[in-house]
N, C-alpha and C positions, 0 to 999 in steps of 0.2 A: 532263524538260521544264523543271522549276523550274534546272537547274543549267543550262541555254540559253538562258533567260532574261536570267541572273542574267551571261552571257555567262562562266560559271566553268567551265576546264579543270581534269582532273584532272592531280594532279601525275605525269610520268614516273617508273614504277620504278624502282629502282638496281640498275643490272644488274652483278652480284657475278662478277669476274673467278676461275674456276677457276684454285687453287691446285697449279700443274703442277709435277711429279716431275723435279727434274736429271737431266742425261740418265746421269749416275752410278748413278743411283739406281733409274732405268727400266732401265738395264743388269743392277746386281743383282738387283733383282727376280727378272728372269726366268731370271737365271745361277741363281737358289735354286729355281726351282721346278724347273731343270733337271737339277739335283741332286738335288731331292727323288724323281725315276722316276715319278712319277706321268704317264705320257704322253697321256692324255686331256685332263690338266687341262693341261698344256704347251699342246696343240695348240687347247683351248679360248679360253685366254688370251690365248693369240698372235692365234688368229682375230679374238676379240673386238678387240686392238687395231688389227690390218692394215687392218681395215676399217669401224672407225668405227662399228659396228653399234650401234644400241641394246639392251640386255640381254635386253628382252622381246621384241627380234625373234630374236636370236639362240637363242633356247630355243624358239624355235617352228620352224626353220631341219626342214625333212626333207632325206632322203637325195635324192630326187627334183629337188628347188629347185637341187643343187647343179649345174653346168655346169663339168665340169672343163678341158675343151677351151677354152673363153673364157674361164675365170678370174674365172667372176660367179654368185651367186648371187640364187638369187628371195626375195625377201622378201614374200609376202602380206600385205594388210590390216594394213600399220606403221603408223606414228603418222599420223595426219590423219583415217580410214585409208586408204592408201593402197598400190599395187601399187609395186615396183620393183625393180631389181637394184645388188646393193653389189659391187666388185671384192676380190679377193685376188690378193696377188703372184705371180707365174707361178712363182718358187723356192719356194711356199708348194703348187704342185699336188700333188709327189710325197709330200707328207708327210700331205695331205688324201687322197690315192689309198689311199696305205697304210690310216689309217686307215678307213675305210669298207669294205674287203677286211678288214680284222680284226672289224670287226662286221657282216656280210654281214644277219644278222637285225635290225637297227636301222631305224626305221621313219623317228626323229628321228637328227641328224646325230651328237647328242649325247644318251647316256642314261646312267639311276643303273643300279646293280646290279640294280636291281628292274624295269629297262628300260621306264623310265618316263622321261618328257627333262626334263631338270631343272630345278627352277623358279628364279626370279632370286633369292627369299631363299637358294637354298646355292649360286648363283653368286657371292652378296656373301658368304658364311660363307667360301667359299674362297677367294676375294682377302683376304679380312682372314686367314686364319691365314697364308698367305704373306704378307705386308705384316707380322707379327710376328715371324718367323723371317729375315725378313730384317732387322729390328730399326729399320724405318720409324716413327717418331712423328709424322710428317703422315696425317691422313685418306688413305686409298687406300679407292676405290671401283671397282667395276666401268663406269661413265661418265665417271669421271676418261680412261679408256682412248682414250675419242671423243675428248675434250679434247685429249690429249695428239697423236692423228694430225693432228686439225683444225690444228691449231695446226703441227704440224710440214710438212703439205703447205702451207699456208700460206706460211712461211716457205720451201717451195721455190720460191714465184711461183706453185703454181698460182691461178690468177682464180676470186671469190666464185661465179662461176655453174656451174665447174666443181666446188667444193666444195659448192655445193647439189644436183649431180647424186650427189657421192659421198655426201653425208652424208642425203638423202633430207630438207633441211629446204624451204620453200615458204617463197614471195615474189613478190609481188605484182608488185615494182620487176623482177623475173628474169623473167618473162615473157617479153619482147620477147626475151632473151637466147635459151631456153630455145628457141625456136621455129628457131633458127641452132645450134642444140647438141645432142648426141647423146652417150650413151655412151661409144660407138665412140670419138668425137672426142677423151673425154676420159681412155678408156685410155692414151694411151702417157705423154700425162703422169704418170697414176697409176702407172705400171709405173717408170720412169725415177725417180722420186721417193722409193719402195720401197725399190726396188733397192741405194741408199746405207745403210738401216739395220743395225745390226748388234747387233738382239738374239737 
């Protein structure tokens, strides 16, 4: 009340521009984890970047959520909380089929040995030992990954209301959009925009 008075706004945040990985260097990465055989965490990684996912949605991701046929997965109660479906590449199905045939008794999409699904502290343990072995001295984080798609559909043209649909963020201004926008609408862009990477 006293700061309405006083007719005083608070000052705007400084909103710290994510320090994103050359695309050299997003290519190693994943060239060393592919090396390394560990194909769980390959296909963990991959996922986590294809599709923007937050960490702690993706470790709550079941076998059920997954929709292989339309290339979307359910994300329950993510951040706000909120319901919705994030896409993966139609080149990414056969390798998600595979897996999940290899683990038929998996409840979660991804689980430890002790098949239990894995929490986001040794989702971040494992991107930091690859990010060492690859011999990275920038910060790499498991949300760098979001960063790095956003930023690259981005830069394919796709539009802020379609990157709110993939990225599961909310806005107020998107509204009006959202009610004109669907999904559907915004796979083939998702798909086409994919399709060009080559990690």
């Amino acid at each position: 009340q006293a700061r309405r008075k006083l007719k005083l706004t608070r000052p705007q945040r400084e909103q710290k521009l994510p320090h994103l990985l050359p695309d050299a260097a997003l290519k190693r990465f994943f060239q060393i984890i592919q090396e390394c055989g560990d194909v769980q965490h390959e296909i963990l990684l991959k996922l986590l970047f294809y599709t923007a996912v937050r960490v702690r949605e993706l470790v709550r991701i079941q076998i059920d959520d997954v929709d292989l046929e339309h290339c979307r997965i359910f994300i329950q109660q993510g951040k706000g909380p909120k319901d919705r479906y994030i896409l993966f590449p139609a080149s990414f199905r056969l390798v998600l089929r595979s897996h999940m045939k290899a683990h038929p008794e998996n409840q979660y999409l991804f689980e430890s040995t002790r098949r239990a699904p894995f929490t986001t502290r040794r989702i971040q343990q494992i991107v930091q030992s690859y990010r060492v072995r690859t011999g990275l001295t920038q910060p790499v984080h498991p949300h760098l990954f979001r960063h790095q798609m956003l930023t690259y559909l981005t830069a394919q043209g796709l539009s802020d209301a379609q990157l709110q649909l993939i990225s599961g963020h909310a806005s107020k201004k998107s509204l009006e959009v959202y009610q004109h926008l669907s999904l559907e609408a915004v796979e083939d862009a998702y798909q086409a925009a994919v399709r060009a990477l080559e990690i």
